[in-house]
N, C-alpha and C positions, 0 to 999 in steps of 0.2 A: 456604137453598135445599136440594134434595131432591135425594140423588145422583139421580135420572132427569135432574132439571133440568140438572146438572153433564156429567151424558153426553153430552145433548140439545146443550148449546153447545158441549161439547169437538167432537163427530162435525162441528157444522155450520159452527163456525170453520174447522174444517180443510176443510172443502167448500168454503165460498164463499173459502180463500183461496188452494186447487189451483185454482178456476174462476178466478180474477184472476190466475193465476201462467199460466192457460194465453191469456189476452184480452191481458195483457202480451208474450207472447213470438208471441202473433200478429202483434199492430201491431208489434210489433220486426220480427220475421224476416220475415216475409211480405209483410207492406204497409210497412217500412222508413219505416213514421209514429213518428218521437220525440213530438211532443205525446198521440199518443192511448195510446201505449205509456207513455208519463210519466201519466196519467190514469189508466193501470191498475195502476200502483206507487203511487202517490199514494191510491189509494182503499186499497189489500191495505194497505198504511202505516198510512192512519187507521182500517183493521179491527184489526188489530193493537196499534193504541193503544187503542184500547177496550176489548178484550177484555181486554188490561192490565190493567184498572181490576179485576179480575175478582181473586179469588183463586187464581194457577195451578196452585197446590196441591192443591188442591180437584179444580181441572178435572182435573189430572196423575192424583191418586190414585184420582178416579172413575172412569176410564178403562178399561174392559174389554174388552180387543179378543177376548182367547180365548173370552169366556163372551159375547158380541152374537151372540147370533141372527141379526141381518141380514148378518154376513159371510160365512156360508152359503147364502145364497138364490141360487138357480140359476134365473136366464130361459131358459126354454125358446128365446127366437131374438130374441137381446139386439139392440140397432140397432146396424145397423153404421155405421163411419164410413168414407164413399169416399175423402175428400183431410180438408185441415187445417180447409179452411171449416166442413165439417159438425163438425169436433171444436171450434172457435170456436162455432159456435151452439148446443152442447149448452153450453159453458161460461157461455155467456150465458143460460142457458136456469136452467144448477142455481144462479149465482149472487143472484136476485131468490128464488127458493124457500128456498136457506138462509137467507139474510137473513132473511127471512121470519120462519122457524121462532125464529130467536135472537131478534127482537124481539118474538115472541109469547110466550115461554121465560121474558124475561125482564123482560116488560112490569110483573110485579108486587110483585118482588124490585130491581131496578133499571131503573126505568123511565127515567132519564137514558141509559144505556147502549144500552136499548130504541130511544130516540128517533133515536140515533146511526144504529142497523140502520136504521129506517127510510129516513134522508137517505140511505145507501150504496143502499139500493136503487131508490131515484130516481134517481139518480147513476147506478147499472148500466143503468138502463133506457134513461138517454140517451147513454150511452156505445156501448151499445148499436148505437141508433140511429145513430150519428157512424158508428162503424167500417163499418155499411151504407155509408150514405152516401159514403165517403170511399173503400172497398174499391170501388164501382159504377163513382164518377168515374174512380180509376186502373186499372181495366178498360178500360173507355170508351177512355180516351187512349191506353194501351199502343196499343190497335190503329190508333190515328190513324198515317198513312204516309205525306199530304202539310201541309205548313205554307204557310197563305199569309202573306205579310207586305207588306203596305201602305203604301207610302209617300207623303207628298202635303207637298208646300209651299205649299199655300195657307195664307189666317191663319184661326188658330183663333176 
């Protein structure tokens, strides 16, 4: 592989596993969900083991943070984020896009590894989905304020 190739996956492991590190501490702290927050450890986990496979030498030494051009680029009126939801949706947003890049990167060098990105970004997308889901419901309920509960001795 070709240090651009080596940069290419060093830049966007590190993307898609700040994106899962921030989807993890959402359903942790915020929606206090253990399974979707164990979803999003469990996927950064098997990103991590794949990239493994990788030589990290290679990724380490190709690494050039001084001389990247992209870490200079200045948005003129970058998006802001109001609360944590909007920084959860950017996360879920750049994690299918890195993915993306690495299983494009390395579709032809390691297309086993490739194949991996791919399933994580399926995986992201319905993870995705859940945390919607799941973030709506305990909205919903939070403001629920009366319970009814039903009792009846008739036979079932």
């Amino acid at each position: 592989m070709e240090r651009a190739g080596y940069r290419i996956i060093d830049a966007n492991f590190n993307r898609a596993r700040e994106a899962l590190r921030v989807i993890e501490d959402y359903c942790r702290f915020t929606l206090n969900c253990a399974p979707l927050s164990g979803r999003a450890k469990e996927m950064r986990h098997q990103l991590s083991t794949a990239i493994a496979q990788l030589n990290s030498g290679q990724l380490l030494a190709n690494r050039d943070t001084p001389g990247d051009v992209g870490t200079n680029l200045i948005i003129e009126k970058p998006i802001g984020r109001a609360d944590l939801k909007d920084s959860l949706t950017a996360a879920c947003k750049r994690l299918p896009e890195a993915l993306r890049v690495l299983a494009e990167t390395m579709r032809s060098d390691e297309p086993n590894i490739a194949d991996q990105m791919e399933r994580l970004r399926y995986a992201g997308y319905t993870l995705e989905k859940d945390i919607a889901l799941f973030a709506d419901t305990a909205a919903r309920f939070a403001k629920v304020r009366l319970y009814v509960l039903i009792c009846s001795n008739l036979p079932a």
